[in-house]
Backbone as CSV, one residue per row, in Angstrom:
resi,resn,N_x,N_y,N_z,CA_x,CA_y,CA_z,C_x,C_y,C_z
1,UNK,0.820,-1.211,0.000,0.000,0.000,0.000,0.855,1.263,0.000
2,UNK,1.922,1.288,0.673,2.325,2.700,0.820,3.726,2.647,-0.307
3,UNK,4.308,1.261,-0.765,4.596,1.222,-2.397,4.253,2.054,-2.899
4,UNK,2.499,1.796,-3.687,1.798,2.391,-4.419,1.451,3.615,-4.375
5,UNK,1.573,3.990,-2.666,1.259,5.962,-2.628,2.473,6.462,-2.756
6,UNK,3.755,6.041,-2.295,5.019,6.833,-3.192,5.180,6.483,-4.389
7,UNK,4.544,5.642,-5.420,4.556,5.911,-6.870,3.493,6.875,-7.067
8,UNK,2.787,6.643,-7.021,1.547,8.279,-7.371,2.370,9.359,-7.075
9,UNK,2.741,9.519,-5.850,3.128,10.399,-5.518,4.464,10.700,-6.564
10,UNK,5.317,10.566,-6.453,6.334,10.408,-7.641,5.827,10.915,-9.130
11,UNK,5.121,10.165,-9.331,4.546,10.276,-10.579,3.649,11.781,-10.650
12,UNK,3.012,12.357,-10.189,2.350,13.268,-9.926,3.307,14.491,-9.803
13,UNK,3.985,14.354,-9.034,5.115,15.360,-8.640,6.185,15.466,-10.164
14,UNK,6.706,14.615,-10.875,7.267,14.894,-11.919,6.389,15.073,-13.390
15,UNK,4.618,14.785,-12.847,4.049,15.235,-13.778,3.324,16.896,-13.412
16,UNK,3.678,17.473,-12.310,3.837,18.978,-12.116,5.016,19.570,-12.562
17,UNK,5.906,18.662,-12.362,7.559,19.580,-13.104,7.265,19.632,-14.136
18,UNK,6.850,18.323,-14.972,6.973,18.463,-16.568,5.808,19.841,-17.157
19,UNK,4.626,19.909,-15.938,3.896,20.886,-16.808,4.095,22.405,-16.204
20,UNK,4.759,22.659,-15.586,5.609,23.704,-14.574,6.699,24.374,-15.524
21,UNK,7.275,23.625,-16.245,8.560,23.866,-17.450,7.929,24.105,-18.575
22,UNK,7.085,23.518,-18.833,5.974,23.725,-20.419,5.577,25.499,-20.323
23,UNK,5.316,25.679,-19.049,4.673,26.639,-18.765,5.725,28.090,-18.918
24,UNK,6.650,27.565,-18.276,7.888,28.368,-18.291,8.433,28.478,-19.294
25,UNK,8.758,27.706,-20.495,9.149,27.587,-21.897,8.486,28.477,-22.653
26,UNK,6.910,28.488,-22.295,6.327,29.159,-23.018,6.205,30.577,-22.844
27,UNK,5.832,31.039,-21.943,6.454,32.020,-21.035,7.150,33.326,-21.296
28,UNK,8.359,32.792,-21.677,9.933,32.490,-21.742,9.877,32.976,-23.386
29,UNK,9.159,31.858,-24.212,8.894,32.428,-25.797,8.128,33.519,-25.937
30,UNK,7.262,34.141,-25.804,6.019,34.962,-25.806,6.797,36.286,-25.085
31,UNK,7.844,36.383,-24.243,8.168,37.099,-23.624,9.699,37.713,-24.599
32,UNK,10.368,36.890,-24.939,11.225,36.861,-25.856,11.314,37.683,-27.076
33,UNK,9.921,36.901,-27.565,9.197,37.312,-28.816,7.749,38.365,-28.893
């Protein structure tokens, strides 16, 4: 059980980085440009 809640957890947390950086990339372009 608590396996499975530090994979969510994990998983969740590097699927906020990945959309945290998207965000910032874009950002980043628009601001640039």
């Amino acid at each position: 059980g608590s396996s499975a809640r530090v994979l969510a957890t994990s998983t969740l947390i590097s699927f906020l980085r990945t959309t945290q950086r998207r965000r910032r990339n874009s950002l980043a372009g628009t601001a640039t440009s």
